[in-house]
N, C-alpha and C positions, 0 to 999 in steps of 0.2 A: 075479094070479099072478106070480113070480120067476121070472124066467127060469131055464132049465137054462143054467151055466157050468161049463166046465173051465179051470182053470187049470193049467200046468203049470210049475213054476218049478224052473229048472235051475242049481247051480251051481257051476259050472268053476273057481271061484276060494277059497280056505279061509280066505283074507282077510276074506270077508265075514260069516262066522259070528263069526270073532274079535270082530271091533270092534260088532256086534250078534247075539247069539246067535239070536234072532226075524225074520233078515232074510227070511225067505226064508217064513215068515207072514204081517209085516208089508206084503210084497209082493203078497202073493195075495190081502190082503184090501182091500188098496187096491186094486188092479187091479179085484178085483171090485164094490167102490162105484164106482167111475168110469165102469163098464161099466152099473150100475144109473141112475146121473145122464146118463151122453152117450148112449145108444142112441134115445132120442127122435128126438133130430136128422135120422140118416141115415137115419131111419126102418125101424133094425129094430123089432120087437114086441117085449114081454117074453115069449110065449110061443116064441120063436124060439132054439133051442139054440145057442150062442157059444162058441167053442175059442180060446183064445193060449197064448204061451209068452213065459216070462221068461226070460232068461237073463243068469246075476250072472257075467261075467266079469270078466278082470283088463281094464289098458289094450293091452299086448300085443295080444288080441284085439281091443278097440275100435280100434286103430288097423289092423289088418290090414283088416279090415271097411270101414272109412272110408277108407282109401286103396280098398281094389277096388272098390265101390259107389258111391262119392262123390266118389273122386276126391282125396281130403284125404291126407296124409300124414301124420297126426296122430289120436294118441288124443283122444277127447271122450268125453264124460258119459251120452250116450242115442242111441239111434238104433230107429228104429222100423222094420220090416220089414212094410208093409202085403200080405195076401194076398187082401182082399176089396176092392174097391172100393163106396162108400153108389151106390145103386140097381141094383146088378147083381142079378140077381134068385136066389132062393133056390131050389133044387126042393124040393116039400113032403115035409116028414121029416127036411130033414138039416140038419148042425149051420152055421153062418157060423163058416169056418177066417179069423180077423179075420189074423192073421201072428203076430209075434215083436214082442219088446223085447226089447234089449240092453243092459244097463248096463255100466259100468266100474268097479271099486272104486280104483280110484288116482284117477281124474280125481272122482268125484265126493265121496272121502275128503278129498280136497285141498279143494275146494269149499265145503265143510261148514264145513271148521275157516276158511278165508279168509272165510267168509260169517258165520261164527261164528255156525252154530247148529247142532243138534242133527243129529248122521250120519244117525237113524231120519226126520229131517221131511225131510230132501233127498234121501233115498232116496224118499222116499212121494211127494214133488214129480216128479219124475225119472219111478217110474213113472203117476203121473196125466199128465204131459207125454205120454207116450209111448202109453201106452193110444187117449187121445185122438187122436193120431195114425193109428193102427191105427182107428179107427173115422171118420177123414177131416176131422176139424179138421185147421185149419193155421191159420199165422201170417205168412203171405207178405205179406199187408196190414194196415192199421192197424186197419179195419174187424173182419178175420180173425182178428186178434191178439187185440181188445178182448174177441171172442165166446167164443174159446177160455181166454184169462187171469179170465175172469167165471166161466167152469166150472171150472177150477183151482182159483180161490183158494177157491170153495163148496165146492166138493169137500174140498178139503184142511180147510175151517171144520168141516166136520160130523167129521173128524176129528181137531178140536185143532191144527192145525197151523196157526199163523200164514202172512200171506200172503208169498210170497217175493218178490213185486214190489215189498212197500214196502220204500221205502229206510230202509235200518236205520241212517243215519247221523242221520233225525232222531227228536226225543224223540216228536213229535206229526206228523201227516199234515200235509203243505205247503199252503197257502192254495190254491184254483186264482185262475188266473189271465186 
C-alpha cells in the first residue's frame, strides 16, 4: 500500500517558472519518491498519511530566513524547516505534518550553471536534500553523511539524474586509495 501524501508546493518567486516551466511538478514528484525511499528509516509506515511544503523562493527570502533561524546573514540554496521529529509518536488517524523546504532560485540558479549541469537535476537534488532533512537524516558526521549521500544519489539514480557528489572534474571515478 502507498502511502497517502500531500504535497504542497508554493511559489513566491516567477523566476522559477521561467528558467523551468515544470518546476513546481518536477518538485512534487521528487519530494514524493524521496518520501517513498526515506520513510523506512524513521520508521514511519507506508500506511501512515505525510504532509510538507515546498516553497520556491527568491534569495531575498533564503537569506531573511537564514539570518533569523540560523543565524547566517546570507542567502543559500535549501533549508529545511523540520515539524516532526522520527520517533515522536503519531495519534491514530492523523496525517505526520513532516515541515517545509525552502529553496532559493538565485543561489541555486547560480549553482547549476557554476556546477554546469542541468537547473531541473539540482533543483531535484536540492529537494531530495531537504526532504530528507524533514524526515531526520543529517550530515553532521562522516558516518551520517555516507547514509544520507547513499539515499540521495539512488534516489536521484531512479530519476536520471546523475550523482552530484561526483567530481565532475574527472573523466572516470578516482581510484580509492
Amino acid at each position: 500500500m502507498e502511502a497517502i501524501v500531500t504535497i504542497d508546493v508554493t511559489s513566491a518567486c516567477t523566476d522559477w517558472s521561467r528558467v523551468c516551466a515544470h518546476t513546481e511538478r518536477l518538485a512534487r514528484d521528487t519530494a514524493r519518491l524521496t518520501l517513498m525511499r526515506g520513510m523506512a528509516a524513521p520508521g514511519l509506515t507506508p500506511t501512515v498519511p505525510v504532509e510538507l511544503g515546498i516553497i520556491l523562493a527568491d534569495n531575498a527570502e533564503l537569506r531573511r530566513l537564514n539570518r533569523d533561524y540560523r543565524g547566517k546573514d546570507m542567502p543559500t540554496n535549501v533549508l529545511a524547516f523540520p515539524a516532526w521529529e522520527p520517533g515522536r509518536p503519531i495519534p491514530p488517524g492523523m496525517p505526520v505534518l513532516l515541515g517545509d523546504v525552502v529553496l532559493g532560485f538565485g543561489i541555486v540558479a547560480r549553482e547549476a550553471a557554476d556546477q554546469d549541469k542541468p537547473f531541473a537535476d539540482h533543483l531535484r537534488h536540492l529537494v531530495v536534500h531537504g526532504v530528507l532533512h524533514l524526515l531526520g537524516y543529517d550530515h553532521l558526521t562522516h558516518t551520517e553523511a555516507l547514509i544520507m549521500e547513499s539515499l540521495e544519489t539512488s534516489t536521484l539514480a531512479t530519476l536520471g539524474v546523475p550523482d552530484p557528489y561526483r567530481c565532475t572534474m574527472w573523466s572516470v571515478e578516482p581510484e580509492p586509495t
